[in-house]
N, C-alpha and C positions, 0 to 999 in steps of 0.2 A: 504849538498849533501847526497844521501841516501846512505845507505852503503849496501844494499839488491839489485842490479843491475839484476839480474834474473826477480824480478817484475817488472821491464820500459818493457814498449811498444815500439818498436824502431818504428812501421809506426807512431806511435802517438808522439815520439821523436823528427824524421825525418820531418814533418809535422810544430810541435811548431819551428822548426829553421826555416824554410822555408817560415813559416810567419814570424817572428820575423825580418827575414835579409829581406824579401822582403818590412817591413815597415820600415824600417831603411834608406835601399836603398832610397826608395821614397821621404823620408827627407833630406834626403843629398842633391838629386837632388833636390827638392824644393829650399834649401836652398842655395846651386848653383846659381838657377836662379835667386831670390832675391837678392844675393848678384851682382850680373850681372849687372842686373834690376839697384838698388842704386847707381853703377856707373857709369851706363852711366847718371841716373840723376843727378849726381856730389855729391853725398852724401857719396864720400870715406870713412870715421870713421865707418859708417853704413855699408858695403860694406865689409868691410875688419872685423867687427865682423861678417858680418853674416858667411862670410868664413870662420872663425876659429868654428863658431857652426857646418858646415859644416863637418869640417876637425874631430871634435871630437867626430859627429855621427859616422864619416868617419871607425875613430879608435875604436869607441864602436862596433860596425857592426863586425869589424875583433876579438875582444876579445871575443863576444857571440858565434859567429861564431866557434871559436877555442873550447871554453867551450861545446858549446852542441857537438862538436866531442870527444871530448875527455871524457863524459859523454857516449855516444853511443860506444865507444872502450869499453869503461870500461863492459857496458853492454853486449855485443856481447862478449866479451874476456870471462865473466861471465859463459856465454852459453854455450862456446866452451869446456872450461875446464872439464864441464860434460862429452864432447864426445872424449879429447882426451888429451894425456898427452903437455903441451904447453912448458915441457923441451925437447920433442923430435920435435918439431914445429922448423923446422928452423929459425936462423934469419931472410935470405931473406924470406921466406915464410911470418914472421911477418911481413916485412916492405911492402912488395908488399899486403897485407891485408889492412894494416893502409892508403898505400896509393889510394885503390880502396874504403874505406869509404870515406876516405876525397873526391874524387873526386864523386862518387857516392853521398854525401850528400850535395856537392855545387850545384851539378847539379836537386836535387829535385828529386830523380828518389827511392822514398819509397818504390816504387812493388817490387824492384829488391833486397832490400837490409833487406828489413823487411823480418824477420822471424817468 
């Protein structure tokens, strides 16, 4: 992880997870179906792996997911500390921050949030 957060790009951040979760997604559903698929043609054992491939896109999906936020806090927190003292930043003010990124960056919405 880099340790100079000031140089990320967050539209180009914001962007890399958005892809990244939106192929993920696709496989999981894929993988869904197949396992669907396999069972109604009786091929349970096949069916019930493809489901745990599923299940452990399912979970990779939520651990990048978390990463590239917690990446983008870092860089954004990075920026901010330039403009203002972040001991006088309140709690609530942090928390109500961290939680308008995470929502703001599941939702795809980079114009809003890129600086």
């Amino acid at each position: 992880m880099p340790s100079d957060f000031t140089s990320i790009d967050l539209a180009t951040l914001n962007t890399a997870q958005g892809a990244m979760v939106t192929a993920l997604r696709g496989k999981v559903c894929q993988w869904e179906q197949d396992s669907a698929d396999a069972a109604l043609d009786g091929n349970l054992s096949t069916a019930a792996a493809i489901q745990q491939w599923a299940i452990a896109a399912d979970l990779l999906l939520s651990t990048i997911s978390i990463e590239f936020s917690v990446l983008f806090s870092k860089a954004l927190t990075t920026r901010f500390d330039g403009q203002r003292s972040i001991t006088h930043y309140s709690i609530a003010n942090q928390v109500l921050d961290a939680v308008a990124l995470e929502v703001a960056g599941s939702q795809g919405v980079a114009e809003l949030i890129a600086v």
